[in-house]
C-alpha positions as CSV (number, residue, x, y, z in Angstrom):
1,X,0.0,0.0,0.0
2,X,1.9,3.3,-1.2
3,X,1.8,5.9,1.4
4,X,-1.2,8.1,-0.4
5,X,-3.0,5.4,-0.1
6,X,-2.9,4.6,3.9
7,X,-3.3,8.6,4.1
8,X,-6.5,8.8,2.2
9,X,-7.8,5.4,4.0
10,X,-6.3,7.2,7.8
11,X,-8.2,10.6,7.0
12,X,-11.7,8.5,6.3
13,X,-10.7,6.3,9.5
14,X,-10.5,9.7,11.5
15,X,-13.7,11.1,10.1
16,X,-16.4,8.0,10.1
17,X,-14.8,8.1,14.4
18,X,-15.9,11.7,14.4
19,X,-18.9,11.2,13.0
20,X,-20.0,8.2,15.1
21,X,-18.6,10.4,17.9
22,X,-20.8,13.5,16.9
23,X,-24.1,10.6,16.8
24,X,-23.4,9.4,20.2
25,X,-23.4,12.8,21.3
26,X,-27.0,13.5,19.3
27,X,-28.1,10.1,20.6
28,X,-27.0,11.0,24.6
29,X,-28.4,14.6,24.3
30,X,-32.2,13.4,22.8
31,X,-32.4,10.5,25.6
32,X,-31.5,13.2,28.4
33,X,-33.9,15.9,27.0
34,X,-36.5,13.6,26.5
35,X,-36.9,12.2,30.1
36,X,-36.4,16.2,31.6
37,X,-39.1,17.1,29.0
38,X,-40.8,14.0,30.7
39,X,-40.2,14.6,34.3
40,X,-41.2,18.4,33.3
41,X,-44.8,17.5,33.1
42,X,-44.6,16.3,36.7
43,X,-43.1,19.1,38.0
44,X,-39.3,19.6,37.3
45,X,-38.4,23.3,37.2
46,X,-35.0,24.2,37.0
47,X,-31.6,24.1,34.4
48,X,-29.4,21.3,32.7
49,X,-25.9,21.7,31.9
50,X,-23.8,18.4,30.8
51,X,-20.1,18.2,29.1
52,X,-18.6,15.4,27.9
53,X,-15.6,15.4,26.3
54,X,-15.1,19.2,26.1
55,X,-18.8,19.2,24.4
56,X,-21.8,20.5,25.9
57,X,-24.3,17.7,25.4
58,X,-27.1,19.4,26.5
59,X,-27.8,23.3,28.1
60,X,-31.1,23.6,28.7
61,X,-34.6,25.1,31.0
62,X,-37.5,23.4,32.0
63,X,-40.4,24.4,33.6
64,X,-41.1,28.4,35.2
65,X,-38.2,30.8,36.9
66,X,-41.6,32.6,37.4
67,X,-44.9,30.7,36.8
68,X,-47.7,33.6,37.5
69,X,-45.9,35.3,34.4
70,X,-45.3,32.5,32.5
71,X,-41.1,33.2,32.7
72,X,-39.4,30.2,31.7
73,X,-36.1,28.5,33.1
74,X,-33.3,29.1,30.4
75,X,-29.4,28.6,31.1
76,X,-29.3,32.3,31.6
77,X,-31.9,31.9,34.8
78,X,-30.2,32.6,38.0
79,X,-30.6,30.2,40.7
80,X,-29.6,29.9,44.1
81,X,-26.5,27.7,44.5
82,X,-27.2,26.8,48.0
83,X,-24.4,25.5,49.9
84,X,-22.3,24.8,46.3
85,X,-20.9,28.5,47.8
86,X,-18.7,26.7,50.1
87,X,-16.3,25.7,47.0
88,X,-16.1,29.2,45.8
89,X,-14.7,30.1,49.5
90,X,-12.3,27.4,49.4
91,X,-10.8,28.6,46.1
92,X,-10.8,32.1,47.4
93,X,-8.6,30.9,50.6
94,X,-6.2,29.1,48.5
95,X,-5.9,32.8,46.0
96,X,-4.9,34.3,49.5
97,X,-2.3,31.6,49.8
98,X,-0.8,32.1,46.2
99,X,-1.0,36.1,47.1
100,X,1.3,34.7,50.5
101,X,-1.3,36.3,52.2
102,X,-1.7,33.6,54.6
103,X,-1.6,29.8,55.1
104,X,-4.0,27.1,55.5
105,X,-2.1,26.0,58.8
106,X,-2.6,29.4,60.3
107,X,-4.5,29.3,63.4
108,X,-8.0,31.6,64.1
109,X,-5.6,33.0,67.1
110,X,-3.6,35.2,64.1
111,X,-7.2,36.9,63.0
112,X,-9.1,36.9,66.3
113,X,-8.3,38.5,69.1
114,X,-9.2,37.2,72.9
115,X,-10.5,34.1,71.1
116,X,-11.1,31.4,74.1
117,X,-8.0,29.0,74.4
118,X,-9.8,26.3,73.1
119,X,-10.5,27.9,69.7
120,X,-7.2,29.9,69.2
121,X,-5.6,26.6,67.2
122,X,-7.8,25.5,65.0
123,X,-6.4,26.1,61.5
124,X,-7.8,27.2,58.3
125,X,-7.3,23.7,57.1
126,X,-9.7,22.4,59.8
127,X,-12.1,25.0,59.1
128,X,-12.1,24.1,55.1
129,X,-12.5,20.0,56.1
130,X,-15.0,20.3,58.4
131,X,-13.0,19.2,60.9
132,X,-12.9,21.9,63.9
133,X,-15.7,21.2,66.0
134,X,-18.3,24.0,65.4
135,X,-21.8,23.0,65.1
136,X,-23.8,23.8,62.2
137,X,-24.6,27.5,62.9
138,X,-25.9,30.8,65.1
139,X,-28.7,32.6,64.9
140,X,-32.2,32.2,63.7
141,X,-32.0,31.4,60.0
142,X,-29.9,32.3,56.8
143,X,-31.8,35.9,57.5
144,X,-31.3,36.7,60.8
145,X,-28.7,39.7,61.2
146,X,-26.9,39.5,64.1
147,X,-24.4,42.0,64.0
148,X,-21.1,40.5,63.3
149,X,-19.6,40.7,66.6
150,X,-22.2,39.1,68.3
151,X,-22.3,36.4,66.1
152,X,-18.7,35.8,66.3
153,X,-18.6,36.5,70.0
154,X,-21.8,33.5,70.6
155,X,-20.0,31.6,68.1
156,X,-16.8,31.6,69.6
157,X,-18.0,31.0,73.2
158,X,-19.9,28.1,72.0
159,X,-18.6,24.7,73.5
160,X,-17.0,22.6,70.6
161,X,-18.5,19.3,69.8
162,X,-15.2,17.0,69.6
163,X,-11.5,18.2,69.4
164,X,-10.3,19.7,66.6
165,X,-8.7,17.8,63.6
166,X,-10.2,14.4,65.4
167,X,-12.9,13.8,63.2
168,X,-15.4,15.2,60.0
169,X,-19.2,17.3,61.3
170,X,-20.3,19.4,58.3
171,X,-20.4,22.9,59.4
172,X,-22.0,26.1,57.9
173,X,-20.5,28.4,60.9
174,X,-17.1,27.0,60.2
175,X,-17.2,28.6,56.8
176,X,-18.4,31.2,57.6
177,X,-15.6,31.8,59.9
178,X,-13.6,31.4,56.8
179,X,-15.6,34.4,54.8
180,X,-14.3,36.6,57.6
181,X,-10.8,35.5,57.8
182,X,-11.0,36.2,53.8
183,X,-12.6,40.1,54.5
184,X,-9.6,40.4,57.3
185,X,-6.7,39.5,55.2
186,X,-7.8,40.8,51.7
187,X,-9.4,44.3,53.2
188,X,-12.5,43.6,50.9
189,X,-15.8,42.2,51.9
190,X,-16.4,38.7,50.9
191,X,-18.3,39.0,47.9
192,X,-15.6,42.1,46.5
193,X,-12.7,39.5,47.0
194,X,-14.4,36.5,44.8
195,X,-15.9,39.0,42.2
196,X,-12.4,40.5,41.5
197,X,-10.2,37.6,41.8
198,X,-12.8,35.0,41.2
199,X,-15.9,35.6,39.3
200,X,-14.3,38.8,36.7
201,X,-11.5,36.3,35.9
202,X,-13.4,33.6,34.9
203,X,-16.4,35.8,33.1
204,X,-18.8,35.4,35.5
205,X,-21.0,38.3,35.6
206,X,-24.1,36.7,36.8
207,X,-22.5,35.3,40.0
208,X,-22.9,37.0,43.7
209,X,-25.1,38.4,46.1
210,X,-25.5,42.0,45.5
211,X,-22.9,43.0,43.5
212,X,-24.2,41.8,39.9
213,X,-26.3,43.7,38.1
214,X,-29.1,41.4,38.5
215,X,-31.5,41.1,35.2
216,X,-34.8,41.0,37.5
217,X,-36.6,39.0,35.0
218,X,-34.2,36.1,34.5
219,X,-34.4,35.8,38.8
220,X,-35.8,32.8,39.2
221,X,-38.6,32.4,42.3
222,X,-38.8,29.7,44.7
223,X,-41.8,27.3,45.0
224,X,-42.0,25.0,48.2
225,X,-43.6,21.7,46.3
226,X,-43.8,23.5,43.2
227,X,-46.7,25.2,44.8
228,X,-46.4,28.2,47.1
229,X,-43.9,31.3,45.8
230,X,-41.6,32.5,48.3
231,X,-40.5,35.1,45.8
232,X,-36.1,35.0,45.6
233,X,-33.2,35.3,48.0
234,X,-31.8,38.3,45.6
235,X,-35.4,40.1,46.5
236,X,-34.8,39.8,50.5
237,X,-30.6,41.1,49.8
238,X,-31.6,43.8,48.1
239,X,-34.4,44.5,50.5
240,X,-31.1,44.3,53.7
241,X,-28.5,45.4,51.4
242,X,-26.8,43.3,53.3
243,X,-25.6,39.2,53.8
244,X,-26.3,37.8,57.3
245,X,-23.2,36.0,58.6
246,X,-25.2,32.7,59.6
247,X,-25.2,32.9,55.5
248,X,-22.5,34.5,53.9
249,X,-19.6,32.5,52.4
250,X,-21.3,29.2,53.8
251,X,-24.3,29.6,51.0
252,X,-26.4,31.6,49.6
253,X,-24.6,32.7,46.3
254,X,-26.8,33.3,43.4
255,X,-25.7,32.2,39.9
256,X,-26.8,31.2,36.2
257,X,-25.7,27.4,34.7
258,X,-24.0,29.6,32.2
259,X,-22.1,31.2,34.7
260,X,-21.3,27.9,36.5
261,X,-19.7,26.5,33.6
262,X,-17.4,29.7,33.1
263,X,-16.4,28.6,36.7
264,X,-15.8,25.0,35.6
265,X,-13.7,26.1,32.6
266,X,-11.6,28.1,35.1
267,X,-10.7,25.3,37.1
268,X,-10.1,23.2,34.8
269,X,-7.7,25.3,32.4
270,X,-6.3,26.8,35.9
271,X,-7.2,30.0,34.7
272,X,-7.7,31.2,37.8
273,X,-6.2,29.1,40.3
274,X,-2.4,27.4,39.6
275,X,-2.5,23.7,39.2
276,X,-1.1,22.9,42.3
277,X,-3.9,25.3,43.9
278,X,-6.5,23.4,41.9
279,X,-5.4,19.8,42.6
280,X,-5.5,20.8,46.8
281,X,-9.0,22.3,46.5
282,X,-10.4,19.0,45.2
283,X,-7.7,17.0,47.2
284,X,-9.5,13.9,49.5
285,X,-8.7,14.9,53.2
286,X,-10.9,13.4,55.7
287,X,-13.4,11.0,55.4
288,X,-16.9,12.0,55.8
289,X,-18.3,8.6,57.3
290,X,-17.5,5.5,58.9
291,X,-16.7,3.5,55.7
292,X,-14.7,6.1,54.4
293,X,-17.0,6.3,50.9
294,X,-16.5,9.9,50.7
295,X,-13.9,12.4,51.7
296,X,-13.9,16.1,52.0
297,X,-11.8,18.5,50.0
298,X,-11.7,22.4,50.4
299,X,-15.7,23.0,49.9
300,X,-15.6,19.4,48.1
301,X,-16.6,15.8,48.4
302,X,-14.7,13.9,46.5
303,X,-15.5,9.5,45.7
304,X,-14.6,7.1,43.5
305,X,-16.8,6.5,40.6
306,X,-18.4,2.7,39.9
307,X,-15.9,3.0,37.1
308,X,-13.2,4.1,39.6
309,X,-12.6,7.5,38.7
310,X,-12.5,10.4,40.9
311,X,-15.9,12.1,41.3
312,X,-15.7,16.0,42.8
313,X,-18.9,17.3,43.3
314,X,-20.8,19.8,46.1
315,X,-24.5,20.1,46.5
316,X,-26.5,22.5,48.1
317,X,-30.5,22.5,49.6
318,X,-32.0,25.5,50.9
319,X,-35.3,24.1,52.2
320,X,-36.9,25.2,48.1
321,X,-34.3,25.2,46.1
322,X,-31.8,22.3,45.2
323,X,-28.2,22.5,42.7
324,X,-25.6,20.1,42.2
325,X,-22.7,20.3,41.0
326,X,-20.8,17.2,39.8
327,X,-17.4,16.9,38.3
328,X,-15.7,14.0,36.5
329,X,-12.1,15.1,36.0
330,X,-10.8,12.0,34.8
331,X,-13.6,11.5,32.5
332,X,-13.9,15.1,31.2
333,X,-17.4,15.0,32.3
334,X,-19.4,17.9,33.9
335,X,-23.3,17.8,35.3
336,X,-24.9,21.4,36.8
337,X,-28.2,20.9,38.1
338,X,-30.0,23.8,39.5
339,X,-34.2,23.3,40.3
340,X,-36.3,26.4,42.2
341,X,-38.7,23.6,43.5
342,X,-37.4,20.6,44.7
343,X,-39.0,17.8,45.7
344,X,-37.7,14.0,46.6
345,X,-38.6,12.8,43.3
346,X,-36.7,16.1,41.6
347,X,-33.4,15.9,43.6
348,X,-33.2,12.2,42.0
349,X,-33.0,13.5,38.5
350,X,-28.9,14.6,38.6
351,X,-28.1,11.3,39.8
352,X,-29.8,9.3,37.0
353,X,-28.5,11.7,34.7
354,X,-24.9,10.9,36.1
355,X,-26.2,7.3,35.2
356,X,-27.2,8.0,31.8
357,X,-24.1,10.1,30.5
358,X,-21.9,6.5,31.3
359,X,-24.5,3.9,30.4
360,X,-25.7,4.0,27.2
361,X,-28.5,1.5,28.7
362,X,-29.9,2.8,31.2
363,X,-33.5,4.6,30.4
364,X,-34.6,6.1,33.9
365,X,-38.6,6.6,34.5
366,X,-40.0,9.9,34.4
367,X,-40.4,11.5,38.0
368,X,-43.9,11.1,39.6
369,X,-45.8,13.8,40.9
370,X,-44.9,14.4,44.2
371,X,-47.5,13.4,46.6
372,X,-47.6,16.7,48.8
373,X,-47.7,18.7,46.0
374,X,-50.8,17.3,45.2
375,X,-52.2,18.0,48.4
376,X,-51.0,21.7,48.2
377,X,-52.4,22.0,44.9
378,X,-55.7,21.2,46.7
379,X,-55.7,22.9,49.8
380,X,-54.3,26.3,47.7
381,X,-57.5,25.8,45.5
382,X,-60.0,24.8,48.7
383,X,-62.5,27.8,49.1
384,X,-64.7,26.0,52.0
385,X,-64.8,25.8,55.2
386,X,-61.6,25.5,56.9
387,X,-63.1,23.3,59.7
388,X,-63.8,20.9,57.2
389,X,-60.4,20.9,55.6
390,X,-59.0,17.7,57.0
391,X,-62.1,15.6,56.1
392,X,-62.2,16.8,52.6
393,X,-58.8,16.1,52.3
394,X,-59.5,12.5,54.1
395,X,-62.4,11.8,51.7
396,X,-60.6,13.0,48.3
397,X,-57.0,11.7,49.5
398,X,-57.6,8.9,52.2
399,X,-54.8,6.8,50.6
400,X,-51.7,9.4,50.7
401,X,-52.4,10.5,54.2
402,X,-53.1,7.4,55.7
403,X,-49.2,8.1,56.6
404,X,-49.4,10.5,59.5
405,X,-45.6,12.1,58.2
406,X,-47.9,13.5,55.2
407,X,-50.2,15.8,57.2
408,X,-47.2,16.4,59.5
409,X,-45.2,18.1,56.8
410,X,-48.3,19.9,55.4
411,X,-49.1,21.8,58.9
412,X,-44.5,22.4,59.2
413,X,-45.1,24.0,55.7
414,X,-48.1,26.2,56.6
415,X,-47.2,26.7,60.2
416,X,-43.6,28.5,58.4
417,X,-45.8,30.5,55.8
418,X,-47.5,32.1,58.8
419,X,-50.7,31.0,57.4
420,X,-51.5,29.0,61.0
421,X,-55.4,28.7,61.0
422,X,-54.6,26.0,58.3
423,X,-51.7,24.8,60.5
424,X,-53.8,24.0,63.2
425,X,-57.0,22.7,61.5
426,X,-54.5,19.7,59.6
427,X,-52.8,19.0,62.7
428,X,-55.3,18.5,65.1
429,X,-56.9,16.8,62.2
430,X,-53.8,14.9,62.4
431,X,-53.6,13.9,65.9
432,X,-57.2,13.2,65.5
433,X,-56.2,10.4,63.0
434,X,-53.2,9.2,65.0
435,X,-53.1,10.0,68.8
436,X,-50.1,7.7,69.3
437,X,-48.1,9.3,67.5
438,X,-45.7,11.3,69.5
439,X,-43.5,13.3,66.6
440,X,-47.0,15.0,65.2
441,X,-47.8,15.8,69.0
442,X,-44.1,17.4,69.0
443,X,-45.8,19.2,65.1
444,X,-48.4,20.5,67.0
445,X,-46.7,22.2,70.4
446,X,-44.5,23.8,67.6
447,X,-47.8,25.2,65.9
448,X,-49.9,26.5,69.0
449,X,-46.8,28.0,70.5
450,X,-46.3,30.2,67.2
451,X,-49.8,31.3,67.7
452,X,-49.5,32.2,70.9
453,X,-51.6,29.3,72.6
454,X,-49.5,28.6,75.2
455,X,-51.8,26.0,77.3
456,X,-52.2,23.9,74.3
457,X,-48.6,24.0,73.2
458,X,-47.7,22.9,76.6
459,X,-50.3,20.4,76.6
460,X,-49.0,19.0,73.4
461,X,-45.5,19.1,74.2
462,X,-46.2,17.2,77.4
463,X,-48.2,14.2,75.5
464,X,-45.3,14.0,72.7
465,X,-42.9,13.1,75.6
466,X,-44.9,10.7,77.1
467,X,-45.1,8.8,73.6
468,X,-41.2,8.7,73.7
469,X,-39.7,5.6,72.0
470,X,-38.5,3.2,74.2
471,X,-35.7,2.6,71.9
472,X,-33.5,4.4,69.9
473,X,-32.5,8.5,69.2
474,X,-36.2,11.0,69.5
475,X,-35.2,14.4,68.0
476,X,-39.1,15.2,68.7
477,X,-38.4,14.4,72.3
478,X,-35.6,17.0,72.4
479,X,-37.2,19.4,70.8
480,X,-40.5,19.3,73.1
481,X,-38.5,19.2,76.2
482,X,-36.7,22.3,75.5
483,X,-39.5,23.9,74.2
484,X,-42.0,22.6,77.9
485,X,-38.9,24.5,79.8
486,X,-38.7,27.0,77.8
487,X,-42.6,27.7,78.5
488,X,-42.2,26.8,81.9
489,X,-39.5,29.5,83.1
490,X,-41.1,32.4,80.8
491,X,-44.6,31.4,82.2
């Protein structure tokens, strides 16, 4: 064979492999879409990115940013990214540690001053795995703004729950411990320092709190079950022109999938961070449970893949909104998920995607519609007698609440929307339908207490402890003890 010969017969080799490759890709992309699309008409709101092999396989919306005027998701939506923040702080510690502006083994001792003895060693490295010993966080909610001494000072004087560096207990106070160290050492406020040497760098101009100009339109709103709209998180910063710490740099950030995947690129072509910087933000440090499954980076978790390759990923919940971010280095492989109404059967979707992108097989089910959402959709629509609510809702839906955890999470949704005449009526409707049943008790002291009837919370706190499980951990039973004493010493 002369050497024209094997050239002509090597160029059609090299195009019928891009071509197949290019069909695999169309193939991949339709199957994905079609079971969103799918899962869609049962309630999936949100955004799809996927990469594969430096491709984008699919960038999509489904479903409503805003459903009362018919706005639709798009990749240029913003979502909240939830607790996918924390990775954005890690990077931003290890920029201060290429600027030699400080080290991860520093101690809090260097940033805070009269910090109790017992605090004044942790290091920046135990803060970033989880690994100090703070709890989860201060204050009352991810809008609550204590002023920033306080909430350092409380935090601070707070008794540790193990020793430092012995073991991993997520912690949303710990980073934000970090966010501070980051405003200390760089002079900037949090969200300056990752705009500037972060998000500008990478492109990202749809990234932040308050600092992007924010396209009001492309905000996307929040529905709990797809149902109720709690408006956006954007709305309430603008409305405090301000980030509350029990929030800032642990979650919270607000971005678009387009955005996202600026970030991605950034990491992976080190754009913004060196190599070496890169490879210790996604580095495994300390396993995250007893069999050691999963580790924890610098605002990572990193696994091994059925495949065995390394999986780096982060996700974040904010009681509405859900986003996940997965990363398949090895496999040049990207999946960000973003939804503004999760559900069970919603937050399952990124995971059978993961399953789909590898498996060429595997043809997932469309989600369900999710049971409570149904029952909102009811009770949002139910124009009767509110007395009668809970045997209407018997009579049209005996079947779905014949599990007392159903009516139970109806009355916690209603009893947080403030809207506590409907509380009440479907939990006493509850109790009604399962007196036993010491955790809806617990529902129910939780529900007359925010309404001010304070003989009937104690009432119902008192019969939720005396249902106490012989056996085995009662977070109900907690809960209504502290809340009896509490009634007890202010009454």
């Amino acid at each position: 064979m002369n050497k024209i010969k094997y050239f002509e017969l090597l160029v059609i080799f090299i195009i019928s492999l891009s071509a197949n490759s290019q069909q695999n890709e169309i193939q991949l992309s339709e199957r994905i879409d079609d079971y969103l699309t799918k899962s869609e008409m049962n309630g999936f709101n949100g955004a799809v990115l996927i990469v594969k092999d430096n491709t984008i396989i699919l960038n999509k919306g489904y479903g409503f940013a805003n459903k009362e005027n018919s706005i639709p998701n798009t990749p240029e939506t913003v979502f909240d990214i939830c607790s996918v923040t924390k990775q954005f702080t890690g990077a931003a510690i290890l920029k201060l540690v290429e600027e030699k502006k400080l080290s991860v083994t520093d101690s809090l001792g260097l940033y805070f001053k009269n910090i109790p003895k017992d605090k004044s060693g942790i290091t920046i490295h135990q803060l970033l795995t989880h690994s100090a010993g703070f709890g989860h966080g201060i204050g009352d909610g991810d809008f609550d703004h204590i002023p920033k001494d306080e909430y350092f000072e409380e935090l601070f004087n707070a008794k540790l729950h193990f020793k430092p560096g012995t073991t991993y207990s997520y912690s949303n106070s710990g980073y934000s411990i970090l966010g501070r160290i980051i405003e200390i050492v760089s002079g900037k406020s949090y969200e300056a320092y990752l705009k500037e040497k972060l998000f500008d760098p990478s492109g990202m101009h749809n990234t932040g709190y308050l600092l992007p100009q924010w396209n009001n339109k492309a905000i996307a709103n929040e529905y709990v079950y797809n149902v109720i709209n709690k408006g956006n998180h954007v709305e309430k910063y603008k409305a405090d022109n301000k980030i509350a710490w029990p929030l800032k740099a642990n979650g919270g950030v607000n971005s678009t999938q387009n955005d996202m995947y600026k970030w991605y690129l950034a990491l992976k072509n080190n754009t913004v961070l060196s190599k070496a910087s890169t490879e210790k933000l996604i580095k495994p440090y300390i396993a995250e449970d007893e069999e050691a499954t999963s580790y924890y980076a610098y605002g990572w978790t990193t696994y091994q893949s059925s495949r065995d390759t390394k999986i780096v990923m982060h996700n974040g919940f904010n009681g509405v909104s859900y986003y996940d971010f997965i990363w398949f280095p090895q496999e040049d492989a990207l999946i960000l998920f973003g939804t503004n109404s999760s559900t069970r059967e919603v937050s399952l979707i990124p995971y059978r995607i993961k399953k789909m992108l590898f498996n060429p097989d595997y043809n997932p089910v469309p989600i369900s519609n999710n049971e409570i959402t149904k029952l909102l959709n009811y009770i949002e629509n139910y124009d009767d007698d509110i007395e009668k609510l809970g045997e209407e809702l018997h009579t049209t839906f005996g079947k779905i609440i014949s599990d007392p955890v159903i009516l139970n999470r109806l009355s916690g949704i209603y009893m947080r929307e403030q809207q506590l005449k409907k509380s009440i009526c479907l939990a006493e409707f509850n109790t009604n339908l399962f007196p036993n049943d010491g955790n809806i008790w617990d529902t129910m002291g939780d529900i007359y207490y925010q309404a001010k009837q304070f003989a009937k919370a104690r009432e119902s706190y008192k019969k939720a402890i005396e249902l106490k499980p012989v056996e085995g951990d009662c977070f109900w039973c907690e809960n209504s003890c502290l809340q009896l004493n509490k009634l007890t010493f202010n009454n």
